[in-house]
C-alpha positions as CSV (number, residue, x, y, z in Angstrom):
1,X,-58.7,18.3,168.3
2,X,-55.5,19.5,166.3
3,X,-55.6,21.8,163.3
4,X,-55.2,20.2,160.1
5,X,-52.5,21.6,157.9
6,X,-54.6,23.8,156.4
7,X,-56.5,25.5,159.4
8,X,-52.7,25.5,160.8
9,X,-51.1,27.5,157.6
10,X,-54.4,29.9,158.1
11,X,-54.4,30.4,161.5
12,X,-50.2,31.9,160.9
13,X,-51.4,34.0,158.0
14,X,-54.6,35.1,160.4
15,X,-51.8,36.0,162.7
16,X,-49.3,37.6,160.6
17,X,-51.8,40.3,159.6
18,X,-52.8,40.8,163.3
19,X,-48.9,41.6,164.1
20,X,-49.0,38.5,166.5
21,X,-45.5,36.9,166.0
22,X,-45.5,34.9,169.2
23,X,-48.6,33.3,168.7
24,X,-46.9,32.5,165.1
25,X,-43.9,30.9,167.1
26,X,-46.1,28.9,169.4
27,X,-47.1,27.2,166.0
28,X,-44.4,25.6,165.6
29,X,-43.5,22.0,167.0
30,X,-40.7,22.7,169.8
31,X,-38.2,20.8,167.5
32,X,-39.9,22.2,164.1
33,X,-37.9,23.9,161.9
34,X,-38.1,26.2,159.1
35,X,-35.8,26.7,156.1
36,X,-35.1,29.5,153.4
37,X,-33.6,27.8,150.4
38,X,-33.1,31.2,148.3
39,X,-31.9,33.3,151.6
40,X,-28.6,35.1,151.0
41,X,-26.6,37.7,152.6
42,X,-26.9,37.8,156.6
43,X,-30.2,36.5,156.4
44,X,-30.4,32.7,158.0
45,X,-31.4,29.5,155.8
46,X,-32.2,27.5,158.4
47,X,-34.0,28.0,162.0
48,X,-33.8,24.7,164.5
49,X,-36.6,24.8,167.2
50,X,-39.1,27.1,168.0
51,X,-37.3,29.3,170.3
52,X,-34.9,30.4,167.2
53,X,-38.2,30.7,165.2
54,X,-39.4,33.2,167.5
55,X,-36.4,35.0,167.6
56,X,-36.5,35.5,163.9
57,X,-39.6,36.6,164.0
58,X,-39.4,39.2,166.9
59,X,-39.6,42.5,165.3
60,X,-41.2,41.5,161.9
61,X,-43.9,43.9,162.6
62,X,-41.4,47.0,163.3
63,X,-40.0,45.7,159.1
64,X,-42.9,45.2,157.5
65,X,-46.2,46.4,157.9
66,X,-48.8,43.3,156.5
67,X,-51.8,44.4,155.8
68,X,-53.4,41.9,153.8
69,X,-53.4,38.3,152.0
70,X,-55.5,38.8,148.9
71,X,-54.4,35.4,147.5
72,X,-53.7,31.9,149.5
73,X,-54.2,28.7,147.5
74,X,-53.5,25.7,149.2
75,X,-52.3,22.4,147.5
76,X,-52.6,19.2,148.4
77,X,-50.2,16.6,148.8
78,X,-50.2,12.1,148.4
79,X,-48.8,13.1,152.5
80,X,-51.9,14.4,154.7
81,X,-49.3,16.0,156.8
82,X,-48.0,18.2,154.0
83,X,-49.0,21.2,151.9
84,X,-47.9,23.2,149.8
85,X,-49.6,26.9,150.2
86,X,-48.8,29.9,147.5
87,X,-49.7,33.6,148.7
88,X,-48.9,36.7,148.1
89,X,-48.6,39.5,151.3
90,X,-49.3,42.9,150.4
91,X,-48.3,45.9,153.1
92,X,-45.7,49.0,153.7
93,X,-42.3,48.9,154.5
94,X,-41.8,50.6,157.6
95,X,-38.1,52.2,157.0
96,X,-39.2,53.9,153.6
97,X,-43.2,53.7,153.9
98,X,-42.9,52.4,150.2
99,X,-45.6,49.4,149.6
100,X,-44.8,46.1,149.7
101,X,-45.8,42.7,147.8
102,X,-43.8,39.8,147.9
103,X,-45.0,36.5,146.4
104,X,-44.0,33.0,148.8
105,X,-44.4,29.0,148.1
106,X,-44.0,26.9,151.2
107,X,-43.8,23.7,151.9
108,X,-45.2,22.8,155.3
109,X,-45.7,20.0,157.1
110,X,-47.5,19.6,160.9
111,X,-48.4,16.8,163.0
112,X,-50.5,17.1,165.8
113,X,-51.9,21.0,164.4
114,X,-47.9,22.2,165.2
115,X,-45.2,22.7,162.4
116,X,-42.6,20.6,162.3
117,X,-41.2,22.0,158.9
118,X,-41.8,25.2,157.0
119,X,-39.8,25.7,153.8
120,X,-40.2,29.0,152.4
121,X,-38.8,30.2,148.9
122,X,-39.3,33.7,148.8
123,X,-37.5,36.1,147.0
124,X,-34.2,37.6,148.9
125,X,-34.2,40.8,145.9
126,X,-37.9,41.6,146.4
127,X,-37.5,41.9,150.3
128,X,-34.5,44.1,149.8
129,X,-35.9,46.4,147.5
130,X,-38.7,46.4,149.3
131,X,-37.2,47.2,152.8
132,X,-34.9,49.4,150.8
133,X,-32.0,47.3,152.3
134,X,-31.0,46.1,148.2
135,X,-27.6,47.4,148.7
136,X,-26.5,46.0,151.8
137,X,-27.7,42.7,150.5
138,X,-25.6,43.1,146.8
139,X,-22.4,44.5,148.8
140,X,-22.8,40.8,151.5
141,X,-23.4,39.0,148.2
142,X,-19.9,40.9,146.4
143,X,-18.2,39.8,149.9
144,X,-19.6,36.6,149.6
145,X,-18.1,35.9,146.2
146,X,-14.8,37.2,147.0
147,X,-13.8,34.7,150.2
């Protein structure tokens, strides 16, 4: 029987905290896709198809050490394929060791227990200060503005 949205969404965040970022790709619906409204610098807005997904996600655990999810509310939307999940990931980066919160809101839908979208607005400033990458992401974003 396939996973509802909402066992799907907590089955990824089950995985994220075990480090398991294939098993987070083979969530996804092979054409499913996943966007990242507020991304900026290098960092993509848009992934097409679980292969790219798991490529994005290879390496996540080597960045960012998750090591919990204190807080996941899930909200329901007038579309039983879609929900809307806030939570908030607490961990260590691994480059600087320093801790690590970052707050999300995605908007997910799945059919059949896979994803076939994930949008995700988290915070491009918060990563980068967390990851201590803030100012390679304002020098792409000075670039950026001066093409």
């Amino acid at each position: 029987m396939p996973r509802t949205p909402e066992e799907t969404v907590r089955r990824l965040l089950d995985l994220l905290l075990a480090k398991d970022m294939d098993a987070i790709a083979d969530l996804w619906a092979e054409q499913g896709t996943g966007e990242f409204p507020f991304a900026a610098g290098d960092a993509p807005r848009r992934l097409a198809g679980r292969d790219a997904v798991r490529d994005y996600l290879a390496g996540y655990p080597q960045r960012m050490d998750v090591r919990e999810i204190p807080v996941v509310t899930v909200h329901h939307t007038k579309r039983p394929d879609t929900i809307v999940v806030e939570f908030i990931a607490h961990g260590y980066t691994v480059r600087t060791g320093e801790p690590y919160r970052m707050d999300y809101i995605s908007v997910i839908t799945v059919h059949d227990g896979l994803i076939t979208h994930y949008r995700d607005y988290w915070s491009p400033l918060a990563a980068a200060s967390a990851t201590g990458t803030l100012p390679e992401l304002l020098g792409s974003l000075r670039s950026g503005a001066a093409r």
